[in-house]
PyMOL CGO cylinders between C-alpha atoms (Angstrom):
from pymol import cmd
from pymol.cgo import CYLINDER

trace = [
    CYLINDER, -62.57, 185.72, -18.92, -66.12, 184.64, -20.29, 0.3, 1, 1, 1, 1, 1, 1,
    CYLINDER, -66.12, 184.64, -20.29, -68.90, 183.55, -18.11, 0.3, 1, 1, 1, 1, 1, 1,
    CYLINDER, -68.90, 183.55, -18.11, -68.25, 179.50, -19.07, 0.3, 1, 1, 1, 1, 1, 1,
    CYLINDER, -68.25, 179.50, -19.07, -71.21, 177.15, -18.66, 0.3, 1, 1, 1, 1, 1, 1,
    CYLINDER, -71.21, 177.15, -18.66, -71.83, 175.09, -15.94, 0.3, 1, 1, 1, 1, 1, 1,
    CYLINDER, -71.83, 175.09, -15.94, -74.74, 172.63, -15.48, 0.3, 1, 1, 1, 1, 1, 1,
    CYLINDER, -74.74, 172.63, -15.48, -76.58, 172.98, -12.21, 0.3, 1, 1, 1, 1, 1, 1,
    CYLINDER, -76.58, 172.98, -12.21, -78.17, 170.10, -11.28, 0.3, 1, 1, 1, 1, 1, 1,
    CYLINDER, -78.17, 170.10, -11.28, -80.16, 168.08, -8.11, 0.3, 1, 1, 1, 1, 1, 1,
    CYLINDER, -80.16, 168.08, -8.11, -79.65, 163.83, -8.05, 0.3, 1, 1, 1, 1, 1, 1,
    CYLINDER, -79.65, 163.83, -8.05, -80.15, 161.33, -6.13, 0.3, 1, 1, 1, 1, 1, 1,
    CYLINDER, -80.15, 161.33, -6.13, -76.80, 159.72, -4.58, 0.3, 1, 1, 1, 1, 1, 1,
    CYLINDER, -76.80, 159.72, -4.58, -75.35, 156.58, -2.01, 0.3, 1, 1, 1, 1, 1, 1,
    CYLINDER, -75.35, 156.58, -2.01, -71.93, 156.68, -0.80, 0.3, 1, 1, 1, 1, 1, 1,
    CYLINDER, -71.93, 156.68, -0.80, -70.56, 154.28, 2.05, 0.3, 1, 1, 1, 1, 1, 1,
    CYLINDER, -70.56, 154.28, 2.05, -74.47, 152.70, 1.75, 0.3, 1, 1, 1, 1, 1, 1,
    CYLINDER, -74.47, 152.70, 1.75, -75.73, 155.80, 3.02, 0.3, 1, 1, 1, 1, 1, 1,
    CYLINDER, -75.73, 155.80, 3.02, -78.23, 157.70, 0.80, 0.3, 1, 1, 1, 1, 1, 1,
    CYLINDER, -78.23, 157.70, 0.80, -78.76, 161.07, 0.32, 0.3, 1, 1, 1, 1, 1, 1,
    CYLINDER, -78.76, 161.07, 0.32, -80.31, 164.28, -2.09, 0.3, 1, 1, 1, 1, 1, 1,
    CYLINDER, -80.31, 164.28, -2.09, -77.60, 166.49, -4.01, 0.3, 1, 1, 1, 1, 1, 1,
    CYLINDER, -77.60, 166.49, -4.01, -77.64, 169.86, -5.32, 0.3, 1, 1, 1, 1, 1, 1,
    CYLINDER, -77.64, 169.86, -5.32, -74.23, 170.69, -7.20, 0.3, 1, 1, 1, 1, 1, 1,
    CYLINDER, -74.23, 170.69, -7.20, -72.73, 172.27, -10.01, 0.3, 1, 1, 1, 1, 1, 1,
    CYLINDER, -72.73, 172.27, -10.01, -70.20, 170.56, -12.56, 0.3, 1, 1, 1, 1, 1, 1,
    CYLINDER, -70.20, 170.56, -12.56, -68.88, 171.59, -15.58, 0.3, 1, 1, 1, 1, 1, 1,
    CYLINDER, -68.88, 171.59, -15.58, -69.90, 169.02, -18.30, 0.3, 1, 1, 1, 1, 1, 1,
    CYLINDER, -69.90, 169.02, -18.30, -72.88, 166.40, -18.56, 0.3, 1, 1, 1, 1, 1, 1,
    CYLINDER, -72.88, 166.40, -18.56, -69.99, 163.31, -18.55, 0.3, 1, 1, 1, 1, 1, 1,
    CYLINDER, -69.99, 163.31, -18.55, -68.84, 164.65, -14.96, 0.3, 1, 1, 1, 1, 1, 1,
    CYLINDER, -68.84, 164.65, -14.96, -72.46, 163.97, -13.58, 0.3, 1, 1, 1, 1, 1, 1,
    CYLINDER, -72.46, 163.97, -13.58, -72.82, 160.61, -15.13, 0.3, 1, 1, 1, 1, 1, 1,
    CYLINDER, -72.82, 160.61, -15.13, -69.38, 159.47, -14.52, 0.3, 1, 1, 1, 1, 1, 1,
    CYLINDER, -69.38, 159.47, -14.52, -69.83, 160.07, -10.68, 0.3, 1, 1, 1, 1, 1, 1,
    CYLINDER, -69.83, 160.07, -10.68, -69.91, 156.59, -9.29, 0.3, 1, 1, 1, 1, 1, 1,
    CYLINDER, -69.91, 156.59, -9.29, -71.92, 158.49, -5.88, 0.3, 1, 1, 1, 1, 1, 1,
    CYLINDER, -71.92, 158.49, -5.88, -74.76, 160.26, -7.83, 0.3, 1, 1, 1, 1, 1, 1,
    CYLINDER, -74.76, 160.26, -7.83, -77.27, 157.61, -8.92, 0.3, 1, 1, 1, 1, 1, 1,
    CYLINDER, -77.27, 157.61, -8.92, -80.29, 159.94, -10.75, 0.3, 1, 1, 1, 1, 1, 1,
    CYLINDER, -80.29, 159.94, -10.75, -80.15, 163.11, -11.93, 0.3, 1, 1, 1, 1, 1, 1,
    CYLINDER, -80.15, 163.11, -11.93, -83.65, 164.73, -11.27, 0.3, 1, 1, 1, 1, 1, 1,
    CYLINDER, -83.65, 164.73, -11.27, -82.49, 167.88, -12.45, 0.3, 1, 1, 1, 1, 1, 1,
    CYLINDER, -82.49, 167.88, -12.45, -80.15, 169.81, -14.94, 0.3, 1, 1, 1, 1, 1, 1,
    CYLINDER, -80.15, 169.81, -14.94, -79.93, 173.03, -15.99, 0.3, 1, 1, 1, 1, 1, 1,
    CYLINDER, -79.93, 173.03, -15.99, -77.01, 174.62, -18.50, 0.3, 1, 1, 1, 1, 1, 1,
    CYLINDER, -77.01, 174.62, -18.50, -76.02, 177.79, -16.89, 0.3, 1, 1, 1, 1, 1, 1,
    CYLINDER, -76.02, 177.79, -16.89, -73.57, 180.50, -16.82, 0.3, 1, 1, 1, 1, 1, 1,
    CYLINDER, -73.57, 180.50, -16.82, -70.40, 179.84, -14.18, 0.3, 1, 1, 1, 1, 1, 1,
    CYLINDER, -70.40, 179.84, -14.18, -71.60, 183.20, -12.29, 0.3, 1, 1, 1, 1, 1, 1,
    CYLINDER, -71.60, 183.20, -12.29, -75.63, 182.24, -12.05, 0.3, 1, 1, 1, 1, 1, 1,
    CYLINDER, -75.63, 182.24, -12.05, -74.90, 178.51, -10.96, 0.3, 1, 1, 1, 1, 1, 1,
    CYLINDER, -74.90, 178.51, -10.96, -72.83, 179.67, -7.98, 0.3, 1, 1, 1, 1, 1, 1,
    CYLINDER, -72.83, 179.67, -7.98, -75.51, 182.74, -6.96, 0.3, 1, 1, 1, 1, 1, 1,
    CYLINDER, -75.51, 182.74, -6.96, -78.05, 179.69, -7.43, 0.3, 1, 1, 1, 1, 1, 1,
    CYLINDER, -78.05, 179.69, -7.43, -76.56, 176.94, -5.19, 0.3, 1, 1, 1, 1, 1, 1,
    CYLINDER, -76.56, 176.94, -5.19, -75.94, 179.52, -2.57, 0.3, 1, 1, 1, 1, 1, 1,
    CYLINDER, -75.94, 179.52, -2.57, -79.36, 180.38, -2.49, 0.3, 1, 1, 1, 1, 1, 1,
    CYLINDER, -79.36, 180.38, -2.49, -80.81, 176.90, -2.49, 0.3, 1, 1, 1, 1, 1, 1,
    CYLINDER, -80.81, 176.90, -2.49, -77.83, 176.11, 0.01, 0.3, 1, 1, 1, 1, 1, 1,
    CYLINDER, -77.83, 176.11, 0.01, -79.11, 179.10, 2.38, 0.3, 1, 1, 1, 1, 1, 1,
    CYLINDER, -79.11, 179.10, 2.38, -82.72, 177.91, 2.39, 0.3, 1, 1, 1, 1, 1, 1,
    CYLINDER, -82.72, 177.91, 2.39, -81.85, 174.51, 2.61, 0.3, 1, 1, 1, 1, 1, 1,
    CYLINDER, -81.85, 174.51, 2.61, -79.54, 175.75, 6.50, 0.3, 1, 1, 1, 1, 1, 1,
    CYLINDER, -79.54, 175.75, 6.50, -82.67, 177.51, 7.25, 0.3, 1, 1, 1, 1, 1, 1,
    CYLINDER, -82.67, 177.51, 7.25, -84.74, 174.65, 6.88, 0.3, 1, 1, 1, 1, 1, 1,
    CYLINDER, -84.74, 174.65, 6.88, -82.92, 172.80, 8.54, 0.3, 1, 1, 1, 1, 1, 1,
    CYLINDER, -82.92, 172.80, 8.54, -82.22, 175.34, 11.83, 0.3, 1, 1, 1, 1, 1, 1,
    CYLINDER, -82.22, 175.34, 11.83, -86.03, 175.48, 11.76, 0.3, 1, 1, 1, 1, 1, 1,
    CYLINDER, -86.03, 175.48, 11.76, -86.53, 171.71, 12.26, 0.3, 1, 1, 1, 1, 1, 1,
    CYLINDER, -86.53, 171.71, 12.26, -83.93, 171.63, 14.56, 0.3, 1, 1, 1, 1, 1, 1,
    CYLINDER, -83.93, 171.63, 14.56, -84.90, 174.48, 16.85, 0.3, 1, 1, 1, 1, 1, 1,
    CYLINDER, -84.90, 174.48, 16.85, -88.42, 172.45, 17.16, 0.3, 1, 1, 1, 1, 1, 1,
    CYLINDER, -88.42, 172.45, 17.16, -86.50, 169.30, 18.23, 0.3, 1, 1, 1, 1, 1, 1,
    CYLINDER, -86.50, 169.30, 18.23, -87.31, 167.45, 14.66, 0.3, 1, 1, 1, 1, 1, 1,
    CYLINDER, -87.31, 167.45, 14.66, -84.68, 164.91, 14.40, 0.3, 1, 1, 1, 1, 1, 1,
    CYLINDER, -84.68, 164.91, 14.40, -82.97, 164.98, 10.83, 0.3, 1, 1, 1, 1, 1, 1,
    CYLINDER, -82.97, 164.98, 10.83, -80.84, 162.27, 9.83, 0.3, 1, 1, 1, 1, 1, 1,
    CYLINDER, -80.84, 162.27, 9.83, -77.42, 164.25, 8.39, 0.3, 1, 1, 1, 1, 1, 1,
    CYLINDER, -77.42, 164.25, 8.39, -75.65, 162.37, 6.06, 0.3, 1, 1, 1, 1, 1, 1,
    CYLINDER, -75.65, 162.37, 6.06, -71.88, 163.00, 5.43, 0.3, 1, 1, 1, 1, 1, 1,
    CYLINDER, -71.88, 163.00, 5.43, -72.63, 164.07, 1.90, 0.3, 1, 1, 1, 1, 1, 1,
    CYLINDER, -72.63, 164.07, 1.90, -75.56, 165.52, 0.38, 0.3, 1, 1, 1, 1, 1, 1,
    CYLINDER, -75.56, 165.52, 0.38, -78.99, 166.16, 1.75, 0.3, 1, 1, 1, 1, 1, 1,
    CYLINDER, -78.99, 166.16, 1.75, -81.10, 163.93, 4.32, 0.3, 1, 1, 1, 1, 1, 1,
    CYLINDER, -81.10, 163.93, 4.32, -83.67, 161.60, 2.02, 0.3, 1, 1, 1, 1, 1, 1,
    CYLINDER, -83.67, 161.60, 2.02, -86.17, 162.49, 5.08, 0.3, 1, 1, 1, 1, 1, 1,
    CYLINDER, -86.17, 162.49, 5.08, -86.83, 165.91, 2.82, 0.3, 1, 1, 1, 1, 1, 1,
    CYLINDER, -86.83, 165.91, 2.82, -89.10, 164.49, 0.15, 0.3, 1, 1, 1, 1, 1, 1,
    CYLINDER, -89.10, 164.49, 0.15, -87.44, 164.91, -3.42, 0.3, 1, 1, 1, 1, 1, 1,
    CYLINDER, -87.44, 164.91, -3.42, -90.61, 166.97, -4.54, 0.3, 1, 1, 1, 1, 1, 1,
    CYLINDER, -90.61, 166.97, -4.54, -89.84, 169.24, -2.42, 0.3, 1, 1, 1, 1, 1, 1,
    CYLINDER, -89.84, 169.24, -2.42, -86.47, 169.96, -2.90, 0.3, 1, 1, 1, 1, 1, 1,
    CYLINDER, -86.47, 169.96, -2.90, -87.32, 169.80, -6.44, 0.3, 1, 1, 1, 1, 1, 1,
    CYLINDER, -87.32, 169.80, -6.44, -89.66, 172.96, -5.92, 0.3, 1, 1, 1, 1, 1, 1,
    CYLINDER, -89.66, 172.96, -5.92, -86.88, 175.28, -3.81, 0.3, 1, 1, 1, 1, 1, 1,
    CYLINDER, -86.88, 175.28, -3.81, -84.32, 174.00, -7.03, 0.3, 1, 1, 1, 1, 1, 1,
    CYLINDER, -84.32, 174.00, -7.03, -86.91, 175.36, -9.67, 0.3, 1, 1, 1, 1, 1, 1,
    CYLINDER, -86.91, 175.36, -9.67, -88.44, 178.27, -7.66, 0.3, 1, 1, 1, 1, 1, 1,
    CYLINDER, -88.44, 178.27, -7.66, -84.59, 179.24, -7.24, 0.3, 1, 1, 1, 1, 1, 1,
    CYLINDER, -84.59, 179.24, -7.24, -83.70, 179.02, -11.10, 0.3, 1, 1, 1, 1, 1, 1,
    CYLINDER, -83.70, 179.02, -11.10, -87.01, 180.70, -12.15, 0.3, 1, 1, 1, 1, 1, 1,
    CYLINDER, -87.01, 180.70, -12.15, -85.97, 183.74, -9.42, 0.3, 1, 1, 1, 1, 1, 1,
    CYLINDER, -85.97, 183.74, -9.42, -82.85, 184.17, -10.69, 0.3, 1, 1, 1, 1, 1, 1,
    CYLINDER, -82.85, 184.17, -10.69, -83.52, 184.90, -14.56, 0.3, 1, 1, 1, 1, 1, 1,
    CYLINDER, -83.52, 184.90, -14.56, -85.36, 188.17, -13.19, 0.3, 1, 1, 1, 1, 1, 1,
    CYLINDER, -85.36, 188.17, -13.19, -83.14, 190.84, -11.20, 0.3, 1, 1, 1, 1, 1, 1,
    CYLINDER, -83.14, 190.84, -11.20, -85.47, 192.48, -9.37, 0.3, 1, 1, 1, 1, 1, 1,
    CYLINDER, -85.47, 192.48, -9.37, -87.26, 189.62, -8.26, 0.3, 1, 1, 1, 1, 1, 1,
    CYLINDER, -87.26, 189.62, -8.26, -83.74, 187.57, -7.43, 0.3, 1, 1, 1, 1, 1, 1,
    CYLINDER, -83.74, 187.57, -7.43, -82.63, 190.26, -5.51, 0.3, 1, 1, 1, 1, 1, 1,
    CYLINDER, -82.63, 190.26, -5.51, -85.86, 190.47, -3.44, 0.3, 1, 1, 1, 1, 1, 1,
    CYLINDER, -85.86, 190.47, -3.44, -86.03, 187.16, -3.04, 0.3, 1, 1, 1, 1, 1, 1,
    CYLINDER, -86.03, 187.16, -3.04, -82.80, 186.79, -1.75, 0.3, 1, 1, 1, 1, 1, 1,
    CYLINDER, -82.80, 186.79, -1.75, -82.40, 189.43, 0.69, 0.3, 1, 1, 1, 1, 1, 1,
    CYLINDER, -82.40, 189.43, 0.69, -85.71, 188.20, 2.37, 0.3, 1, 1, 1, 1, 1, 1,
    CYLINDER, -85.71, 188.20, 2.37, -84.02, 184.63, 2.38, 0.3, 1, 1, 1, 1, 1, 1,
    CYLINDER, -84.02, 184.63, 2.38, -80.86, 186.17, 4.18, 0.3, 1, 1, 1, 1, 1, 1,
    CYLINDER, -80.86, 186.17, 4.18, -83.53, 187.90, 6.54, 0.3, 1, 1, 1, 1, 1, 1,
    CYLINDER, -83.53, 187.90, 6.54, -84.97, 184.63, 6.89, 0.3, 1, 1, 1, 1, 1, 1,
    CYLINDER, -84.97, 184.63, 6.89, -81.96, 183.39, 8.72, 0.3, 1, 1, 1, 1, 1, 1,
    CYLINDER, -81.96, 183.39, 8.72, -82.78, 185.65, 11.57, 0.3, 1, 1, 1, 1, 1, 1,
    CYLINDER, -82.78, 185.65, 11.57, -86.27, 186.47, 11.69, 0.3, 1, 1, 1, 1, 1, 1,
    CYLINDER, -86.27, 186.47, 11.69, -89.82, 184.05, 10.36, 0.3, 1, 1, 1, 1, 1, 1,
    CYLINDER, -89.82, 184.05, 10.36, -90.98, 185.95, 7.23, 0.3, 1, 1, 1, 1, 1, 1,
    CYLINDER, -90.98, 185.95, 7.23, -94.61, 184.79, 8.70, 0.3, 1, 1, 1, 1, 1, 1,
    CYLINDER, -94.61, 184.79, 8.70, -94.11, 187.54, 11.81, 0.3, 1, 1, 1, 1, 1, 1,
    CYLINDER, -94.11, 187.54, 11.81, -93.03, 190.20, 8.99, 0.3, 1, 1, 1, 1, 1, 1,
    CYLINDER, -93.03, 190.20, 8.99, -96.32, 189.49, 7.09, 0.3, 1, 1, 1, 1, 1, 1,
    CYLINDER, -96.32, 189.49, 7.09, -98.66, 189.51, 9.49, 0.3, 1, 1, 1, 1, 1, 1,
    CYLINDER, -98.66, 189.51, 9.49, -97.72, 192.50, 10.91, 0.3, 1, 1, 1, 1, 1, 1,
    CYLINDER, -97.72, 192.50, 10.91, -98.09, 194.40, 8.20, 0.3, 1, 1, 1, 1, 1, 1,
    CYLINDER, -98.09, 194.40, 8.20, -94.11, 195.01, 7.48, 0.3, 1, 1, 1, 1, 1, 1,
    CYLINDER, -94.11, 195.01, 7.48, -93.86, 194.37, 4.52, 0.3, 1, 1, 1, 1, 1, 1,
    CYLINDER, -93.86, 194.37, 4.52, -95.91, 195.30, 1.80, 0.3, 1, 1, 1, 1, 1, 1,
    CYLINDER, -95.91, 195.30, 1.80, -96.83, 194.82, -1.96, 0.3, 1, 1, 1, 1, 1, 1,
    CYLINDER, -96.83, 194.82, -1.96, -94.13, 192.52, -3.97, 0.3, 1, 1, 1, 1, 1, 1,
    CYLINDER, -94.13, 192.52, -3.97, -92.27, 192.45, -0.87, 0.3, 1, 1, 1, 1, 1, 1,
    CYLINDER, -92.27, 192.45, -0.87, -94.84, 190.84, 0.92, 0.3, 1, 1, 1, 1, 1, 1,
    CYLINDER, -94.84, 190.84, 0.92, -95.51, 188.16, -2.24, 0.3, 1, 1, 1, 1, 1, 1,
    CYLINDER, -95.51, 188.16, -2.24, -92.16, 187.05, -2.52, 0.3, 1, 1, 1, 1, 1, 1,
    CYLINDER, -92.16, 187.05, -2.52, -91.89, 187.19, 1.38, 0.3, 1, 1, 1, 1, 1, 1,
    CYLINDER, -91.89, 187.19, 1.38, -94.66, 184.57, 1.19, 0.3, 1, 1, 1, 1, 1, 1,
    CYLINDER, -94.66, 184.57, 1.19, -93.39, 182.25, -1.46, 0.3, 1, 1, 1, 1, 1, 1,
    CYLINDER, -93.39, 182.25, -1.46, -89.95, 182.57, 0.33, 0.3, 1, 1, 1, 1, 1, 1,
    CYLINDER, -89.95, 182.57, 0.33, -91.58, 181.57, 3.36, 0.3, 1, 1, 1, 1, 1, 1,
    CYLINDER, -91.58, 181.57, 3.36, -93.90, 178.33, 1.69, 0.3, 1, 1, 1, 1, 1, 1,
    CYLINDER, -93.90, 178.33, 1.69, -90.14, 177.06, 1.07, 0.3, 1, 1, 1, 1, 1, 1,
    CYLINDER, -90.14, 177.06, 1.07, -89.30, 177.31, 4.50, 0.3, 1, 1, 1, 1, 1, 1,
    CYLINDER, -89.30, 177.31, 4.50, -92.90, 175.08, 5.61, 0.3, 1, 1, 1, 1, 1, 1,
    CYLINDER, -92.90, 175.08, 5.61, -91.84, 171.60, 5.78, 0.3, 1, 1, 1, 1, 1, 1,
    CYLINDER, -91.84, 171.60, 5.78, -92.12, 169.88, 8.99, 0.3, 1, 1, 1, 1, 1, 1,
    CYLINDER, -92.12, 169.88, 8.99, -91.68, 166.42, 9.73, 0.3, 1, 1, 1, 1, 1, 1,
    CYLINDER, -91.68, 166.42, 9.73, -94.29, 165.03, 11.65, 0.3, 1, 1, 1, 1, 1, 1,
    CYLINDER, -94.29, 165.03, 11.65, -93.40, 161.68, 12.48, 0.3, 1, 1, 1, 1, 1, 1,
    CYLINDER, -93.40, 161.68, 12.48, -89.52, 162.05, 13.82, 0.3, 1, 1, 1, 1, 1, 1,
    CYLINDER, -89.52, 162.05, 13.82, -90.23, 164.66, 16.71, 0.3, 1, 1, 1, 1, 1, 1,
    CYLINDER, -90.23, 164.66, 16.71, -87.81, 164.50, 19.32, 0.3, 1, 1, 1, 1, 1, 1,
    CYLINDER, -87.81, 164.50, 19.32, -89.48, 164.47, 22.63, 0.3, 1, 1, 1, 1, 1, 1,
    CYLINDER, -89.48, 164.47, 22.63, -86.98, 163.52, 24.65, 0.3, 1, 1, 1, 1, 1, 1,
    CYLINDER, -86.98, 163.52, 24.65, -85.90, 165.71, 27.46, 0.3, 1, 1, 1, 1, 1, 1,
    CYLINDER, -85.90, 165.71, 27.46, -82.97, 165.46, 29.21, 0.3, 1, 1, 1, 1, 1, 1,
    CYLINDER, -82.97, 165.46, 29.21, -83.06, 163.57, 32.56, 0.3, 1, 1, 1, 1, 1, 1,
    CYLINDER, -83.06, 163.57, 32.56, -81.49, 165.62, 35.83, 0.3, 1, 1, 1, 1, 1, 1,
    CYLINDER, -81.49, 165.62, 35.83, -77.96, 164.53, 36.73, 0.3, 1, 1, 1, 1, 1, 1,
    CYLINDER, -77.96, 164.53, 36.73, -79.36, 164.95, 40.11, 0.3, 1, 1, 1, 1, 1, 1,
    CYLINDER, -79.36, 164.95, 40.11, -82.43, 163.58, 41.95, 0.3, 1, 1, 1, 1, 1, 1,
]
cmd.load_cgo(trace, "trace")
């Protein structure tokens, strides 16, 4: 079977009034547009089947650890049923969508890359760095991995405790 083409591609979208970021795959330029929930396409790349799925599972994997970050430090997201949360500014999701595409046309660098993402899930890359564990391009991509993994909301902190059932 040959590697078909697929575009990968990161719009804006509204469904049931709610609105939301999107990072999908589809198979022809007519199936983006003809979407009734996508409303801009921000971006759109023509790739191989293969790369577009290795691709969105990487952006897909930072975007959960992004998101387990802000949770464990009691930011509140808002979730939408579809898509990603609009509080993640779209510049910023536009720079994990092109750092991920320019990673992945270089092997060496993709596989890096993406093992320290998958290490990312258990362990800050930031600890790793500063002491001294990892070393040379390890350590770069370990750090450009980790800028992805930065964003912090500042203004929807949950600090909110929870109030004894007993007093």
């Amino acid at each position: 079977m040959l590697n078909s083409s697929q575009f990968l591609f990161l719009a804006s979208g509204v469904k049931n009034e709610e609105e939301f970021w999107f990072v999908g795959v589809k198979n022809s330029d007519e199936n983006i547009l003809d979407d009734i929930t996508l409303l801009d396409c921000h971006r759109k790349e023509l790739i191989g089947t293969e790369s577009a799925k290795d691709i969105l599972y990487a952006i897909n994997l930072n975007l959960n650890n992004l998101f387990d970050g802000l949770e464990k430090n009691k930011f509140l997201i808002n979730k939408p049923l579809l898509g990603i949360s609009l509080n993640i500014p779209l510049e910023y999701i536009e720079n994990m969508f092109d750092f991920w595409l320019e990673t992945y046309k270089h092997e060496e660098s993709w596989e890096t890359c993406l093992g320290l993402l998958k290490m990312r899930k258990r362990i800050s890359l930031s600890n790793l760095i500063k002491s001294g564990g990892l070393k040379g391009n390890s350590k770069r991509w370990a750090m450009k991995v980790e800028k992805l993994h930065r964003y912090k909301i500042s203004s929807l902190k949950n600090n909110h405790s929870n109030i004894p059932m007993w007093k």
